[in-house]
C-alpha positions in Angstrom: 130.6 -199.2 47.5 127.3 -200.7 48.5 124.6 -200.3 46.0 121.0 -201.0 47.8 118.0 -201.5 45.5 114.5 -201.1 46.3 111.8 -202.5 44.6 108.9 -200.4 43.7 106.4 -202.6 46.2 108.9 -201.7 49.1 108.5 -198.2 48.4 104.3 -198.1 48.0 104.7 -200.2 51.6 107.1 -197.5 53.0 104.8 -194.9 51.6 101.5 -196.1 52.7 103.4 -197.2 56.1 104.0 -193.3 56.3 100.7 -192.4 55.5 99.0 -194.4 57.7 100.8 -193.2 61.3 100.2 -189.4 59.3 96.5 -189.7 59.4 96.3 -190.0 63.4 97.9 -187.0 63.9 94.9 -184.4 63.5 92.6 -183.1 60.7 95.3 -182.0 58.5 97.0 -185.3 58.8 94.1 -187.1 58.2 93.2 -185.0 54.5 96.9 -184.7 53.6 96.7 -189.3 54.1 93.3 -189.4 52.3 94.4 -187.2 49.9 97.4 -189.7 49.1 95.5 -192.5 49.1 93.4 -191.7 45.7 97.0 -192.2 43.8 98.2 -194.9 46.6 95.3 -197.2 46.6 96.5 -199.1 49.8 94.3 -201.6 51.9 96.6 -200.8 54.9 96.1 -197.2 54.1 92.3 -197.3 53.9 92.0 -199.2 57.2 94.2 -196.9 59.1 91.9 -194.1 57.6 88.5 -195.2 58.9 90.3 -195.8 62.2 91.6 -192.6 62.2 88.4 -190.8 61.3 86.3 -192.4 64.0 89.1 -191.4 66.7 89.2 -188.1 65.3 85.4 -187.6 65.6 85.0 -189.6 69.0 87.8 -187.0 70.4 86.0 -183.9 68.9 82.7 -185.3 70.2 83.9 -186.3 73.8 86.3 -183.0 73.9 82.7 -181.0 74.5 80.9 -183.3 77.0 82.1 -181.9 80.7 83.7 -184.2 83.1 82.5 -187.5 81.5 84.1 -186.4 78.4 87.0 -185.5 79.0 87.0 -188.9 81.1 86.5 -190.4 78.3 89.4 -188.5 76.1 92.0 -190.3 78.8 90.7 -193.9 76.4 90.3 -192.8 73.5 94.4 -191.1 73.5 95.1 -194.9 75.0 93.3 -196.1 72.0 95.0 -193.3 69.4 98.9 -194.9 70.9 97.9 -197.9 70.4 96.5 -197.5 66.9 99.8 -195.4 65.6 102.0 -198.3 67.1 99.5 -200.9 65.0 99.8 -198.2 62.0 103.9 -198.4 62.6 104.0 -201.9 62.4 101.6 -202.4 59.3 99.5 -204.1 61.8 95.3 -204.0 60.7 93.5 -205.0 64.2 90.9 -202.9 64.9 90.9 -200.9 68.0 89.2 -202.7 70.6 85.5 -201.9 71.6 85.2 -199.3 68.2 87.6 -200.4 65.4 84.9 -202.7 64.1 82.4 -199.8 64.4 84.5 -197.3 62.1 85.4 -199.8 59.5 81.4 -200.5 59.6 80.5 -196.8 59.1 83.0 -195.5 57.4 83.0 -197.6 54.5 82.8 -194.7 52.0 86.7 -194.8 52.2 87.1 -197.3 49.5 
């Protein structure tokens, strides 16, 4: 019988790994990660949130601007599979055009 330990870093990675793909997917996501991250103080974790904020509010933004907007929406759900697939692989390069934008402005997330 196999005995497999895990250290207590592995498991705050794993966690904040988790928590960072969670807070892409919608509002509820995104309080459920934040909420998380006051115990889990994480610098993966607080990127992925600022990312994940400023996606959130360019979709709600673009999602009432007719035609142009919803253009728009086709790049920014581009933008949301690529930053899940950078939030799966622990991965902290912002999203191209924005990501330095929402790190910028959302530095309250600290």
């Amino acid at each position: 019988m196999t005995h497999y330990e895990s250290s207590t870093d592995d498991i705050a990675q794993d966690t904040a790994k988790l928590l960072a793909v969670l807070s892409y997917f919608t509002i509820v996501g995104w309080l459920i990660s934040l909420f998380c991250y006051g115990k889990n103080r994480c610098p993966l974790l607080r990127f992925h949130l600022r990312q994940s904020l400023g996606l959130i509010l360019c979709f709600a933004i673009a999602s009432f601007i007719p035609l142009v907007g919803w253009l728009a929406t086709i790049v920014l759900f581009v933008y949301w599979c690529i930053a899940i697939w950078q939030a799966y692989h622990q991965s902290k390069s912002p999203l191209p055009y924005v990501g330095d934008n929402f790190q910028r402005y959302f530095n309250f997330i600290d």
